[in-house]
N, C-alpha and C positions, 0 to 999 in steps of 0.2 A: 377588492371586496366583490362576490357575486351579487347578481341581481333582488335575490331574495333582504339583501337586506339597504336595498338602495332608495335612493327618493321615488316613491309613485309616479307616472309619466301618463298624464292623458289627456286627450284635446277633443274640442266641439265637434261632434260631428252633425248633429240635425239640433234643429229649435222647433219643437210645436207648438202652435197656436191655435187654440181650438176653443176649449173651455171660457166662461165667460167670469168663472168668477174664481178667489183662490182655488189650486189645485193642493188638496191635504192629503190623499197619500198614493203611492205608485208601489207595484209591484211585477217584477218580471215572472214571464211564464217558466218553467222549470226548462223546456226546451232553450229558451233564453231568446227567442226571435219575434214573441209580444211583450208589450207589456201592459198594465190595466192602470188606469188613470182615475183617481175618485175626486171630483170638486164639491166646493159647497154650492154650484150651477145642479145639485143633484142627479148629475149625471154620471155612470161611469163607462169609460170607454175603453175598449179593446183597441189595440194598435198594431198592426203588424210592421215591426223595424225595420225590416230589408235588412237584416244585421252584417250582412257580406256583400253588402253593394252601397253604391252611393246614392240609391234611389231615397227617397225621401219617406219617412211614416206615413201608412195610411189607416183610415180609420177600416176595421174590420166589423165593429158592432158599437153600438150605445147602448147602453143598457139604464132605463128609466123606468123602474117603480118602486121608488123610496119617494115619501111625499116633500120631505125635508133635506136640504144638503150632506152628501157625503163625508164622514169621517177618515173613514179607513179602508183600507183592500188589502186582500191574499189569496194567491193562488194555492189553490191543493198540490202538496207534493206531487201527485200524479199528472197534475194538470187538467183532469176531467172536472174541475168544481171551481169556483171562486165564490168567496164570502163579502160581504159588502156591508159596512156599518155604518148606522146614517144619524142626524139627529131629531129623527121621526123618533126612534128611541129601538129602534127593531135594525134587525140584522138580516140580511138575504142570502141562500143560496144559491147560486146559478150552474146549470148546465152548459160546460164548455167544451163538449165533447163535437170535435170539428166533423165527423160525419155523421150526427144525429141529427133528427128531425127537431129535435127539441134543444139543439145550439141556442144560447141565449137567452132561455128560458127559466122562468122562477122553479127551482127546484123544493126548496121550502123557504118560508120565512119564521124566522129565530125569533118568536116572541116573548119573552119575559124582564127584558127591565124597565126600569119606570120613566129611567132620564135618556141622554143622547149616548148612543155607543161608540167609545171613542176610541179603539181598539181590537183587532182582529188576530189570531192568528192559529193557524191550522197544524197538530202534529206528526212529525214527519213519518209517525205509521198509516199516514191518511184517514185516521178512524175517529178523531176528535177534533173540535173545533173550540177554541176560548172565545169569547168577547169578555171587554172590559169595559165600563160606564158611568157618567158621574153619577151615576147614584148608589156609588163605593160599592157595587158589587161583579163580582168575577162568576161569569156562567161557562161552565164546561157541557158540550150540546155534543149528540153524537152525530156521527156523518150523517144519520136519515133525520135530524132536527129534534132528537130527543134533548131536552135537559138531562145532563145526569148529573152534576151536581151543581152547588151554589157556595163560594167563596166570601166572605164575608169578614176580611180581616182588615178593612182599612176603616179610617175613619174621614177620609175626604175623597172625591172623586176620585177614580183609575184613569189612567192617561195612558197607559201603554201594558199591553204583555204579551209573553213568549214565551213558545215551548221551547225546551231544550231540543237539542240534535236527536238524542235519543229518546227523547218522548217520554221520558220519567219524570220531569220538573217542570212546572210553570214557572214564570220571573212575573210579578206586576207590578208597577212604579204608577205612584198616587202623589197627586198633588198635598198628600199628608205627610212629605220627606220621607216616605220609607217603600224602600223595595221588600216584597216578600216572596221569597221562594216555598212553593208548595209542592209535594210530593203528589205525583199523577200516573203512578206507574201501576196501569190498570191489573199486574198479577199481584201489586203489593198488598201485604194481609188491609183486609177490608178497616179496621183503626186502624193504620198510617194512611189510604187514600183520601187524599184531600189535607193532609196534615201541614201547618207549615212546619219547615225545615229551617231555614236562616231568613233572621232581616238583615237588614242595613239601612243605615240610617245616613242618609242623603248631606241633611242639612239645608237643604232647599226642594222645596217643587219637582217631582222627576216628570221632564217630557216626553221618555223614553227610554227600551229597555232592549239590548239585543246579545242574545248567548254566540258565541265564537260556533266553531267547528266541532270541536270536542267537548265542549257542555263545563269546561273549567275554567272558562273566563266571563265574566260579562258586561257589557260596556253599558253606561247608563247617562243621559243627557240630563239636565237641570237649568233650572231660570239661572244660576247663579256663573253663567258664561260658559259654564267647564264641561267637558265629558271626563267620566274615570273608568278605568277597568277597574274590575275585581274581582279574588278570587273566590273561585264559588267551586273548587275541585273538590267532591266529596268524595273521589278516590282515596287509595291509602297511598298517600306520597313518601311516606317516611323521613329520614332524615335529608334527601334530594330537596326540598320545598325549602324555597327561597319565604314566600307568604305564607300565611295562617290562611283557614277559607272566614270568608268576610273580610280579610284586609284590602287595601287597596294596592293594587301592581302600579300605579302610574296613573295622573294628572295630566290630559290635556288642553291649555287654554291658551287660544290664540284667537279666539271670539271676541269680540267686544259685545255682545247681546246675548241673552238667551239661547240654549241650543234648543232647537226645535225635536232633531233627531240624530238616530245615532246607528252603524250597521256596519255589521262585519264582512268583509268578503266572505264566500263561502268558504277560501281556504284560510280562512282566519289571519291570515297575513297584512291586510291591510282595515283601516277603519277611517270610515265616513263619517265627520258630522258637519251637521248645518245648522244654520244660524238667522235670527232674525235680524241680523246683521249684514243679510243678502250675501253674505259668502258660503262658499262649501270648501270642506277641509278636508285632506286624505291623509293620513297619517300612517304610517310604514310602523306597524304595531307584532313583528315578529318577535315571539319570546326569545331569541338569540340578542334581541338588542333590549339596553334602559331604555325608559320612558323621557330621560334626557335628551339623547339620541333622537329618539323619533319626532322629537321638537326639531329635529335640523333636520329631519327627512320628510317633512310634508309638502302637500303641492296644495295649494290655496288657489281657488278657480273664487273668481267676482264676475259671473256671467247673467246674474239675475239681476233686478232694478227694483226688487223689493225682497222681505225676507223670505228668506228659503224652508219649504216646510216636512220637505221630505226626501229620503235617499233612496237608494235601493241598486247593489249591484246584480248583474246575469252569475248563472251558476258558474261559467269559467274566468269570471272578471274581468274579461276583456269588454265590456260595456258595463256604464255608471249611469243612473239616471237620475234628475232631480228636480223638483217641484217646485212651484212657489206663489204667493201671496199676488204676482205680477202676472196671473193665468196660464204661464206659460209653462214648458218641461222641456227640460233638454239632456239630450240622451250626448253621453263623454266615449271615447272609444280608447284603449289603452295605443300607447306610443309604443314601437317595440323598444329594446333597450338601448342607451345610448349607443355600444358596440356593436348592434348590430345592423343599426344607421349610417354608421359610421364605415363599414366594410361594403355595405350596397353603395353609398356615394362614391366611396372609392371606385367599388367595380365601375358603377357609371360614367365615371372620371374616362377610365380607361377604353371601355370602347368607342367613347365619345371621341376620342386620340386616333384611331383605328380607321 
């Protein structure tokens, strides 16, 4: 069996400790060698990884002007921006742009919800930003901090959302069991922009919501221990489709608590979730295999000492990072594959012989 459909392989490589109080969400830079740290210390911090040495993170910036503790962080596709949502009820812009004068700097602040913004996320044309907030509404804001529209389809707080790859769908998951996908595809005739397209109904609390690689899967976490895919292809699959879109592709529960969150690699091949159960779980989630299957292909990491509140892998997956309730974060590096461990020892064997 190749490596595309084997168990996950990745070990500790750094722990930081920094922050003074939960760390609630992380996000790497697009280049993949920061990453951005949001706690409820209200601070969020920039890190440079050393991602090809064994030097240790350092801290590159803090960034403090939210009055109230962090929710959420994302980086801008391009990496010139990160968004910041806090429970002051406002969302920040920042200038990340490493040879500007105005590195770290407030670029706009996102003012219009009433409650805490528990939710970020930027679409990958670089030209739109969502926030999501308990006070059940979804703001789509343009890159220079305009509102451009307002989302108003839940009826309890939003806890999580995401654009699609392709920048046509919003996903937002509410503590009212229901995910809803919105159409956002700014050439679509102006009634369908903003329209929703498909719910799904949960069944419990979603804490989280994250689209695959190709905009036809989406994984979503919930109080009720579980993460699910499901299908959200609204391609025309014909008679090839295994699922209906809204069905479910696969159940995984090996949590004993709440998932916090939930994330696809960028090549959609693997999925992260965590748990307030202080575990993180990696799940080998390649459509070639069942959702059976990937119950025997996970790697269950217990590195934290309280629950775990957020994931987030680099764009070529070879580093995983993760948060949690015990201040800390710690960054996972990928193992190369057994076989090819196994062929360097040997080489070593031999000229150790020599």
């Amino acid at each position: 069996m190749g490596n595309e459909t084997s168990t996950p392989r990745y070990e500790k490589k750094s722990i930081i400790k920094y922050h003074s109080d939960s760390v609630t969400s992380i996000a790497f830079s697009p280049c993949g060698t920061k990453l951005a740290s949001a706690s409820l210390d209200s601070s969020c911090v920039i890190w440079n990884l050393h991602a090809d040495t064994d030097e240790k993170p350092e801290v590159l910036i803090e960034l403090k002007e939210h009055k109230e503790g962090l929710k959420c962080v994302c980086f801008s596709p391009d990496g010139t921006r990160l968004v910041t949502g806090s429970n002051d009820n406002t969302a920040i812009l920042w200038n990340m742009e490493n040879d500007s004068e105005y590195y770290g700097k407030v670029v706009y602040r996102l003012i219009g919800h009433k409650e805490a913004v528990t939710s970020v996320s930027y679409s990958y044309d670089n030209k739109r930003i969502a926030t999501g907030s308990e006070d059940k509404i979804v703001i789509i804001w343009s890159n220079f901090g305009k509102q451009i529209l307002k989302l108003s389809g839940h009826t309890m707080a939003v806890s999580s959302v995401c654009f699609s790859h392709d920048a046509n769908l919003l996903a937002t998951g509410s503590w009212d069991q229901r995910v809803i996908i919105f159409e956002v595809n700014p050439n679509s005739n102006y009634n369908n922009f903003g329209k929703e397209v498909l719910k799904l109904n949960a069944g419990f609390p979603l804490t989280s919501v994250s689209f695959n690689n190709n905009s036809k899967r989406l994984a979503t976490g919930c109080e009720d221990k579980n993460a699910v895919i499901w299908d959200v292809d609204f391609s025309n699959g014909g008679n090839n489709r295994v699922t209906q879109r809204g069905e479910k592709i696969g159940i995984y529960s090996s949590h004993a608590y709440s998932v916090t969150n939930v994330c696809f690699s960028k090549d959609g091949l693997k999925l992260a979730t965590v748990s307030e159960d202080k575990t993180s779980i990696i799940w080998n989630v390649d459509p070639l295999i069942s959702s059976e299957e990937s119950h025997q292909k996970k790697l269950i990491l217990k590195d934290h000492h309280n629950g775990v509140t957020c994931v987030d892998f680099n764009n070529d997956g070879k580093l995983m990072a993760t948060g949690s309730h015990d201040h800390t974060i710690i960054i996972y590096k990928e193992k190369p594959p057994k076989e090819q461990t196994e062929q360097k020892n040997t080489k070593d064997k031999k000229e150790s012989k020599k």
